[in-house]
ZAVEX-110238 format. One record per residue (C-alpha): chain; residue number from 1; x, y, z. Coordinates in nm, 3 decimals, decimal comma, always signed. Example, Ala and Ser with C-alpha at 12.3 -4.5 7.8 and 13.67 -1.06 7.14 Angstrom:
BEGIN
<atom chain="A" resi="1" x="+1,230" y="-0,450" z="+0,780"/>
<atom chain="A" resi="2" x="+1,367" y="-0,106" z="+0,714"/>
//
This chain:
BEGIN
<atom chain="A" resi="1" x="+18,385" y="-9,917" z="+15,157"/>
<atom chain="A" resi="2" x="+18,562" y="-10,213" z="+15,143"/>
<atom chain="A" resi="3" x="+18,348" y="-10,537" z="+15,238"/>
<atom chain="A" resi="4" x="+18,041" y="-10,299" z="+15,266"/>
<atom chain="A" resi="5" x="+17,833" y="-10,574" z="+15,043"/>
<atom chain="A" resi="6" x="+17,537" y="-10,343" z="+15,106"/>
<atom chain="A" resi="7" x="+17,731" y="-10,097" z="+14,832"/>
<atom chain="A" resi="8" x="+17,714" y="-10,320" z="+14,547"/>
<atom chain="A" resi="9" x="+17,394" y="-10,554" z="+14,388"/>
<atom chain="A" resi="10" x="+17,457" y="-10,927" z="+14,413"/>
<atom chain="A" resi="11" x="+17,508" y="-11,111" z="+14,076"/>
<atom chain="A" resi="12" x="+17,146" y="-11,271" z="+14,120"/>
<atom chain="A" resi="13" x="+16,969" y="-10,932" z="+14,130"/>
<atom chain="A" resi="14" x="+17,148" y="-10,806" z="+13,813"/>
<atom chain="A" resi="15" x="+17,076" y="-11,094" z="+13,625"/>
<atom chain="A" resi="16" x="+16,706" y="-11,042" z="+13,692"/>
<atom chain="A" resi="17" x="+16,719" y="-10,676" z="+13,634"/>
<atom chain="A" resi="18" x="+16,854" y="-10,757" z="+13,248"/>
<atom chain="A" resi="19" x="+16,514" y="-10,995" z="+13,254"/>
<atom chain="A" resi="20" x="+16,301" y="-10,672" z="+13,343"/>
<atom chain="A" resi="21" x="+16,508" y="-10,450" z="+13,094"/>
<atom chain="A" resi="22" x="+16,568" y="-10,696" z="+12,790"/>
<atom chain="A" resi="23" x="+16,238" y="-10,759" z="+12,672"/>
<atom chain="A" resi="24" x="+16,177" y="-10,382" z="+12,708"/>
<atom chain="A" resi="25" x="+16,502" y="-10,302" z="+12,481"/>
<atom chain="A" resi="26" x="+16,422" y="-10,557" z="+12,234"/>
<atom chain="A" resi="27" x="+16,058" y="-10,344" z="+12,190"/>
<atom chain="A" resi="28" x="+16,236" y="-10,051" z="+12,135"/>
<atom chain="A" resi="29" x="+16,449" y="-10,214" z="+11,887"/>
<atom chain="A" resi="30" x="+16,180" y="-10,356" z="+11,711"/>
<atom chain="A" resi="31" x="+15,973" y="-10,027" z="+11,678"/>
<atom chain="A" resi="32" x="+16,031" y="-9,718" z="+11,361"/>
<atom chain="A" resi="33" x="+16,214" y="-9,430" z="+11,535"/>
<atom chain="A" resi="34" x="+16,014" y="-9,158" z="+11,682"/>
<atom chain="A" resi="35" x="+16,077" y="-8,837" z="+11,490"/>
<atom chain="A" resi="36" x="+16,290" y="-8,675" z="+11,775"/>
<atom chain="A" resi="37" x="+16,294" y="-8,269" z="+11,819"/>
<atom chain="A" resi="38" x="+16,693" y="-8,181" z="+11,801"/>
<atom chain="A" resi="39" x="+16,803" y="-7,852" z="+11,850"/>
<atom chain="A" resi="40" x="+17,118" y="-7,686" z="+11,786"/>
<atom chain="A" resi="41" x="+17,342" y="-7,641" z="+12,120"/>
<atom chain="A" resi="42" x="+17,302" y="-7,297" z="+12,230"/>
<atom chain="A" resi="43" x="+16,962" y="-7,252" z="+12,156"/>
<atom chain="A" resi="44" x="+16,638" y="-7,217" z="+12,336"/>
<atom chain="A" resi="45" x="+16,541" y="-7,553" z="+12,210"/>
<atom chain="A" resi="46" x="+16,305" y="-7,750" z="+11,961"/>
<atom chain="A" resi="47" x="+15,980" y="-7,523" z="+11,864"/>
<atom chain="A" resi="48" x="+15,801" y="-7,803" z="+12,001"/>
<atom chain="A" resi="49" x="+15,878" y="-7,710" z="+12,345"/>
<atom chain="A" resi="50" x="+15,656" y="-7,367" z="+12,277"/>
<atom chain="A" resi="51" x="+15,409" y="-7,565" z="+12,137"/>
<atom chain="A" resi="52" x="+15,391" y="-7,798" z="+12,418"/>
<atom chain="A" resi="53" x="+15,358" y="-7,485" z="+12,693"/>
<atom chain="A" resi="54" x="+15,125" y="-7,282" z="+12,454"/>
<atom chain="A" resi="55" x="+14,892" y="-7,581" z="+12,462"/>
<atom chain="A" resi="56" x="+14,832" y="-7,495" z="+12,855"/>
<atom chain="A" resi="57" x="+14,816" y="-7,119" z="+12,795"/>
<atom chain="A" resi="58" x="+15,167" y="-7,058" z="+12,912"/>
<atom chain="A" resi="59" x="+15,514" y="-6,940" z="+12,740"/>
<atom chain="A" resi="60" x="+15,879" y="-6,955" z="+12,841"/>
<atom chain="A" resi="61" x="+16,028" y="-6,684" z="+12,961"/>
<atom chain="A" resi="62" x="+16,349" y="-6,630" z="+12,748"/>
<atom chain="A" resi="63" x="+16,597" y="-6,373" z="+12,796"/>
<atom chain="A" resi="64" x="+16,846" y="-6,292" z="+12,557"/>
//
């Protein structure tokens, strides 16, 4: 690995990776917050993920 330069990204192509990403971030800061689904750990998940399969006819198959 050492002096393998094809393991690592030049300087140049990170700086114009944070040109791509930046403007996108600063949209995303800009915008209200999504109201976000949380779940408590251990559960199945957000009821939203049943409402999202039911919409196509289909269920999750939980076992307790």
């Amino acid at each position: 690995m050492i002096g393998d330069a094809t393991l690592f990204q030049r300087a140049d192509m990170v700086e114009a990776s944070w040109r791509i990403v930046d403007p996108v971030l600063d949209v995303w800061s800009a915008l209200p917050p999504r109201s976000f689904p949380n779940y408590a750990a251990g559960s199945w998940g957000p009821k939203e993920s049943d409402d999202l399969l039911e919409a196509d006819g289909r269920a999750w198959k939980n076992i307790d």
